[in-house]
N, C-alpha and C positions, 0 to 999 in steps of 0.2 A: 477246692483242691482239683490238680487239674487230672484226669483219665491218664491211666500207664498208658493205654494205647495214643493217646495224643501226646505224652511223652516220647514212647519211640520213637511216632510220626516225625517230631521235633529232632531227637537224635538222627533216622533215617533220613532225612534232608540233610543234614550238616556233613554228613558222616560219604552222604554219595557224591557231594560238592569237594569234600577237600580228599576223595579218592581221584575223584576228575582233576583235580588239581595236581594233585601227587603225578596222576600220570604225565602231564603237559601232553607233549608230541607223542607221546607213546602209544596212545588212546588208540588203538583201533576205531573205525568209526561206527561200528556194531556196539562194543564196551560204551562211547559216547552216549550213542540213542538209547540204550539201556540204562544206564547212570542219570540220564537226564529224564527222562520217561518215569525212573523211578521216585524220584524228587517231584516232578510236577503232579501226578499221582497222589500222593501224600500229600500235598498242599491242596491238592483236591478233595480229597477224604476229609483234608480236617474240618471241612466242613456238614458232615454228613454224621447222622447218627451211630456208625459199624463203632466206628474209632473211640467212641467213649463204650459200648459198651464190655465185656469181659472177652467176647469170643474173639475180640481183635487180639487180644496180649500174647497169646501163642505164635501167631502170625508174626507179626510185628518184632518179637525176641528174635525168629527167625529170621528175618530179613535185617534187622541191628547187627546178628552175631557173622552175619554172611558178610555185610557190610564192612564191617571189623575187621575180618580177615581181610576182604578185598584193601583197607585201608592201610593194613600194615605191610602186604605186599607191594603195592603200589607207593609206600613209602622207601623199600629196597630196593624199588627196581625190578622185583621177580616177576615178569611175563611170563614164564614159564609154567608156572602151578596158576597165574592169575586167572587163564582162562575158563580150567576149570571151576573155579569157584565162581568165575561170572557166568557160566553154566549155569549151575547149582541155583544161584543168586535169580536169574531169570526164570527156571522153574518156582521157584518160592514165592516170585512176586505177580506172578501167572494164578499162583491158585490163593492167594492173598486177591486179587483183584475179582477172581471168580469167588469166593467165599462173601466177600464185601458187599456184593449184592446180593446177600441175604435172600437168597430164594428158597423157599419152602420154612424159612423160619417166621413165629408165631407170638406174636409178643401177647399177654396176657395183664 
């Protein structure tokens, strides 16, 4: 069975690729390095222990539902509100990358 967290991992790549996509030319090129940044990251992870275990799956909803959002506005066309949520999106996947390295945690 495979880890929720490596499941989002799998949604959060698909999900930042066809928001990249949705935008074409629209992309700011900030939104790009972020969108793409966020995808190679996660393919990074999946290789790493955080992603299977539990304390990834909060993170990870978090950055899917942000995702989400970013996908269906970027399906409409809405730049408008998009920025904010790639705001939002960029802080989330900031303390998603600083959590992942699991510092001060204790495995037993």
């Amino acid at each position: 069975m495979i880890a929720k967290g490596m499941q989002n991992a799998d949604a959060i790549i698909a999900a930042a690729k066809k928001t990249l996509a949705d935008l074409g030319k629209k992309a700011k090129p900030e939104w790009k390095k972020t969108l793409e940044g966020a995808a190679a990251t996660m393919e990074d992870q999946k290789g790493k222990f955080f992603l299977k275990t539990n304390f990834s799956i909060p993170l990870t909803n978090v950055l899917l539902k942000d995702l989400t959002e970013l996908s269906a506005l970027a399906a409409k066309g809405d730049t408008a509100k998009f920025a904010d949520v790639m705001a939002r999106f960029d802080t989330d996947m900031k303390k998603f990358i600083d959590q992942s390295k699991m510092d001060g945690a204790i495995l037993t």
